[in-house]
MINU-80880 format. One line per 10 residues: number of its first residue (from 1); their letters; for each residue x, y, z of C-alpha. Coordinates in Angstrom, 3 decimals. Layout:
% residues N
NUM	a	X,Y,Z; ...
***
This chain:
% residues 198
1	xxxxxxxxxx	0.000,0.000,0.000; 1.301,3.814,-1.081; 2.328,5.605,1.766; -0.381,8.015,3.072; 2.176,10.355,4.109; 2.860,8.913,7.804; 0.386,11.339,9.710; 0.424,9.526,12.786; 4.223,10.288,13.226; 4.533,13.933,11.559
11	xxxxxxxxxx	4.880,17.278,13.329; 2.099,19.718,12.974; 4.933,21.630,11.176; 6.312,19.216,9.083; 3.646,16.790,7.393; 4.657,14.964,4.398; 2.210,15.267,1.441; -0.784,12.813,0.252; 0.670,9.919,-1.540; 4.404,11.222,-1.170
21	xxxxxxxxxx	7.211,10.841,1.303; 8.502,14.527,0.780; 7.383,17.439,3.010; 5.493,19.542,0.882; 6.730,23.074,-0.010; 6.595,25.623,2.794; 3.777,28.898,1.200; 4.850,32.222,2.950; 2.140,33.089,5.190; 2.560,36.836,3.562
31	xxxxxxxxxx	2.183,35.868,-0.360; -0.568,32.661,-0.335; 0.176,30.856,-3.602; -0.763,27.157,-3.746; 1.580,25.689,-6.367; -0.786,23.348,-7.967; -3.225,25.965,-9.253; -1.637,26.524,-13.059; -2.105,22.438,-13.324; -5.214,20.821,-14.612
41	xxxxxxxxxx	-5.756,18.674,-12.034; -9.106,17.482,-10.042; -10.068,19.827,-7.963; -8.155,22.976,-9.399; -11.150,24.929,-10.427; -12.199,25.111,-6.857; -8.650,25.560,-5.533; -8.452,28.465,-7.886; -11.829,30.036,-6.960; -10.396,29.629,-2.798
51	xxxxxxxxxx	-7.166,31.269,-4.234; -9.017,34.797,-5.081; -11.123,34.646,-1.584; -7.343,34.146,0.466; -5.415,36.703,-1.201; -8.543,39.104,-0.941; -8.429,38.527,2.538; -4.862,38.758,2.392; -4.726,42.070,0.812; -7.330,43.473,3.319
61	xxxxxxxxxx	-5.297,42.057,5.972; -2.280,43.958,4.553; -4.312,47.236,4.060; -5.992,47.659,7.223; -3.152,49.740,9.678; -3.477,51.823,6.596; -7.007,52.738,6.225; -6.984,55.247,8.775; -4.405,57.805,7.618; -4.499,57.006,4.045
71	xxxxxxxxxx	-3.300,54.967,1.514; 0.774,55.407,0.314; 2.397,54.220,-2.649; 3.484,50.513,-2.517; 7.419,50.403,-2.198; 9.725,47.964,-2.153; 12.489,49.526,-0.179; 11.304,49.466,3.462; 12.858,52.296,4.458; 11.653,54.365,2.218
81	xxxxxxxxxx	8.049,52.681,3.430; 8.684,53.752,6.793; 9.126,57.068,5.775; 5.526,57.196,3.585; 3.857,55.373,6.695; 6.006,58.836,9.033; 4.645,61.424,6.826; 1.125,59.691,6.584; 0.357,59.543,10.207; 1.913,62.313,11.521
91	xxxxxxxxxx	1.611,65.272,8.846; 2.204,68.008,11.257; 5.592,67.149,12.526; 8.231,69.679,10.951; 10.021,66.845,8.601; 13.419,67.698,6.600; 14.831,65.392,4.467; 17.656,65.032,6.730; 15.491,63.565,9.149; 13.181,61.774,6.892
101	xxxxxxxxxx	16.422,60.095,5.543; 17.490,59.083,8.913; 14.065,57.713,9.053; 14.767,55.632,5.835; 18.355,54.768,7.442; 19.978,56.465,4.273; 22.233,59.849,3.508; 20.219,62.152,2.009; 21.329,61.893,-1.146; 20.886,58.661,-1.465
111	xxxxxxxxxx	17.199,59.125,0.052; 16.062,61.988,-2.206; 16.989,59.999,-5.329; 15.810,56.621,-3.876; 12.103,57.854,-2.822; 11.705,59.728,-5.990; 12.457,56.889,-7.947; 10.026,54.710,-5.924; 7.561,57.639,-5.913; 7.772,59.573,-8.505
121	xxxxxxxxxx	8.312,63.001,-6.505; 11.011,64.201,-4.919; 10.268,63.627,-0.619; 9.156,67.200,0.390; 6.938,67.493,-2.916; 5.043,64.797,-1.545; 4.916,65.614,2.377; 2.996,68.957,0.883; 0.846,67.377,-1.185; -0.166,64.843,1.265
131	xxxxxxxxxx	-0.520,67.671,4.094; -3.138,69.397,1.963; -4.891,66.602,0.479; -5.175,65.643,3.849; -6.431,69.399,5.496; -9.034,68.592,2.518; -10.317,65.246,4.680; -10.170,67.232,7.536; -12.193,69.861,6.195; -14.550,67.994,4.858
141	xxxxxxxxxx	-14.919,65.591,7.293; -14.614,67.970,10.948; -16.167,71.274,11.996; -12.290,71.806,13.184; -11.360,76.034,12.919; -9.018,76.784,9.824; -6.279,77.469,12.475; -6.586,74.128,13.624; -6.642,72.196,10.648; -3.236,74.203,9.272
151	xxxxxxxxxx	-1.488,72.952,12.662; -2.755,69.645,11.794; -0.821,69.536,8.390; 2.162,71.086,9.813; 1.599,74.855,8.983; 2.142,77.283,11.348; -0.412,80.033,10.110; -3.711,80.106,8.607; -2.274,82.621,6.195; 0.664,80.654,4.831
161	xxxxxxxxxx	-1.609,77.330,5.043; -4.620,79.047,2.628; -2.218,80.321,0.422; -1.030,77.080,-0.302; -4.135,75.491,-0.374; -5.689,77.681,-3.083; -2.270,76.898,-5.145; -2.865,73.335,-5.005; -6.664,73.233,-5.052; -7.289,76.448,-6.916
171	xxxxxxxxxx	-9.554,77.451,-4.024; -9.334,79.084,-0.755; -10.053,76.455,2.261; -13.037,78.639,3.695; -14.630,78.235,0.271; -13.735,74.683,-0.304; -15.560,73.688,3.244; -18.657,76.179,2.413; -19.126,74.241,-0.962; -18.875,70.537,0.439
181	xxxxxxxxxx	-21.654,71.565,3.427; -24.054,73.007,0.232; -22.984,69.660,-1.756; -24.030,67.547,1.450; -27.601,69.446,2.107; -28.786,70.589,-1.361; -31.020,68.186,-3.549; -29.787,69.746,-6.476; -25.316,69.495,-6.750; -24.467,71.324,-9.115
191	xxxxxxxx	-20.846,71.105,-8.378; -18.647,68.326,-7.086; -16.041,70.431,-4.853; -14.209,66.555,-4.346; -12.819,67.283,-8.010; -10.401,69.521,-6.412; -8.726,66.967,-4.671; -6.339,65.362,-6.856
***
């Protein structure tokens, strides 16, 4: 009789596979690949359809610390992914790219050109237009005073924080707030101020 794989002697850890003496490949608990799914064998169909529910769950699983200060490009250098999770969760700190490259464990040369490779923008291009996109949540989503919402995102004045906003958004803040309340109570939108949010 074919061996069944000796599961009354293997570890939890180590089990051989059905009809095999080997111990079957090891799948990384972060990337969820079965490794019989491109064969046509019984039963493949249904692995395949399990394969799509697992790595949905694995990607929501992955996504979740994220969901609360926003979404960052995916990176493979983690340094540079610690600095995009710094920037994302605490906006109003007063980052330089010396010590957002200390962050990513780099010089800052080697940081600028590394994160704007990975990016596409140079570091403090993208802490600004994160900090505003972000005083855009806030003003949508809070009653919070324009003061408040600037020291939020890192700017010390409501002057020097509207100015930028309006040169990002093409609209002052006050504005932007006054036409997301009308789009939220009027039956009849006749303007979508989220547009300005890029």
């Amino acid at each position: 009789m074919a061996d069944r794989g000796g599961y009354g002697a293997a570890t939890d850890t180590a089990r051989p596979g059905w009809g095999s003496t080997a111990a079957p490949p090891v799948v990384n608990s972060s990337v969820p690949f079965p490794i019989d799914v491109a064969q046509d064998l019984p039963g493949t169909a249904v692995t395949r359809t399990a394969l799509i529910d697992l790595v949905l769950v694995h990607a929501l699983r992955h996504g979740r610390s994220r969901i609360r200060t926003g979404t960052w490009p995916e990176v493979t250098d983690p340094g540079i992914d610690a600095v995009l999770g710094q920037i994302h969760a605490n906006p109003q700190l007063p980052w330089t790219v010396r010590e957002l490259s200390r962050t990513a464990g780099m010089s800052q040369t080697a940081f600028k050109r590394q994160f704007t490779t990975l990016v596409g923008k140079p570091p403090m291009t993208y802490l600004i237009d994160w900090r505003l996109t972000y005083s855009a949540r806030l003003l949508r989503e809070t009653a919070a005073p324009l003061t408040a919402v600037a020291r939020r995102v890192g700017y010390s004045s409501e002057y020097t924080f509207a100015n930028a906003f309006r040169r990002k958004f093409g609209v002052a803040p006050g504005r932007f707030r006054k036409q997301v309340t009308f789009e939220q109570i009027s039956p009849h939108r006749v303007a979508t101020p989220s547009a300005y949010i890029s």
